[in-house]
C-alpha positions as semicolon CSV with decimal commas, in nm:
position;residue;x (nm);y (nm);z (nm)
1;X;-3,290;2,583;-2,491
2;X;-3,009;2,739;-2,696
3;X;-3,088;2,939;-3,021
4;X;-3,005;2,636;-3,250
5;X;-3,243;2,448;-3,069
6;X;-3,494;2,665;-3,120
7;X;-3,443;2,695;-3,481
8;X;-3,482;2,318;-3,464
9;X;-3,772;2,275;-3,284
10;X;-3,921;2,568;-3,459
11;X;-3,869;2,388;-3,831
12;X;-4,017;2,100;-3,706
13;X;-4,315;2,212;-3,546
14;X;-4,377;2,507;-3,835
15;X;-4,327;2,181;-4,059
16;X;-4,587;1,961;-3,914
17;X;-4,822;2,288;-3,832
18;X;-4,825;2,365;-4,216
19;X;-4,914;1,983;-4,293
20;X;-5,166;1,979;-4,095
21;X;-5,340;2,326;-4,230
22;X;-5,245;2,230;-4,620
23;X;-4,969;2,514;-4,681
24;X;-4,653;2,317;-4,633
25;X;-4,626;2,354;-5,085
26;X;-4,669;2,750;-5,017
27;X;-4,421;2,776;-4,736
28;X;-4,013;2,749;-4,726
29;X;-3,772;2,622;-4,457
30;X;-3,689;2,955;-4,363
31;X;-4,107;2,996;-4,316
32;X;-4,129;2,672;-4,122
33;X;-3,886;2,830;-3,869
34;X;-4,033;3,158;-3,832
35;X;-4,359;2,997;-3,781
36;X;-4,255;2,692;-3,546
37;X;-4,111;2,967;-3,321
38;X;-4,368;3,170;-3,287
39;X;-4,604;2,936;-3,279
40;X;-4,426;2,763;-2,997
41;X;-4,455;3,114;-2,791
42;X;-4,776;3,163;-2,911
43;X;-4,860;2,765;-2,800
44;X;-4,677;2,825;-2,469
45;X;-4,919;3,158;-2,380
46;X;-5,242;2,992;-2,482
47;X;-5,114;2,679;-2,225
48;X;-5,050;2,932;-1,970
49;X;-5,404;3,071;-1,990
50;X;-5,552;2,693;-1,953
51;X;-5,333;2,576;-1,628
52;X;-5,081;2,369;-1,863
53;X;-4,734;2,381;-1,934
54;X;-4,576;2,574;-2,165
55;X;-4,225;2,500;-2,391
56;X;-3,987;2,330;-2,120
57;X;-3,714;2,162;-2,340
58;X;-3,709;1,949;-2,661
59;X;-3,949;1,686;-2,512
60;X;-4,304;1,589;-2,668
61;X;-4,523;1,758;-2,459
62;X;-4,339;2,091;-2,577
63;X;-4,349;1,986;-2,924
64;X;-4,697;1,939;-2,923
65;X;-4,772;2,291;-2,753
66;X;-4,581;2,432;-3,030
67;X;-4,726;2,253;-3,327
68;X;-5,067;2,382;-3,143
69;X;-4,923;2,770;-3,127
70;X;-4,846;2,668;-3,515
71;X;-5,148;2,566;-3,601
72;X;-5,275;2,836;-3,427
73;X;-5,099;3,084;-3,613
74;X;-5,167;2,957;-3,950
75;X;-5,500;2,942;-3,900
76;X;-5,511;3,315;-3,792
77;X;-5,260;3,409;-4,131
78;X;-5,512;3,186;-4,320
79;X;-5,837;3,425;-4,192
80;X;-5,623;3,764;-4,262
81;X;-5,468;3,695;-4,573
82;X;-5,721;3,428;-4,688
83;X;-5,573;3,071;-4,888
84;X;-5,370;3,182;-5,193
């Protein structure tokens, strides 16, 4: 994928990860990127441990690997940092 696909892919994953944890009213666009991203490397390792598939493309099975790696990630920020 090309870098504006990534920053794509990562805004919507980073969007639906911080949904689904309760911090999308804490966290900007700009956020939602930075985490989708990461969390979609983060997703694609912890797949890689398991015997799954990783990011591939802009399909759903990627997407959901990466809203995982979000999830993932927020949850971790949430333990350090504690809810604000």
């Amino acid at each position: 994928m090309g870098i504006l696909s990534w920053i794509v892919f990562g805004a919507l994953a980073g969007w639906v990860a911080s949904l689904i944890t309760g911090r999308n009213e804490r966290q900007g666009c700009l956020m939602n990127i930075i985490v989708g991203v990461v969390g979609a490397a983060l997703g694609g390792w912890v797949m890689s441990l398991i015997g799954g598939s990783g990011v591939t493309g802009f399909n759903l099975t990627s997407f959901l690997v990466a809203v995982l790696g979000a999830v993932i990630l927020l949850a971790i920020v949430n333990l350090v940092f504690g809810r604000r």
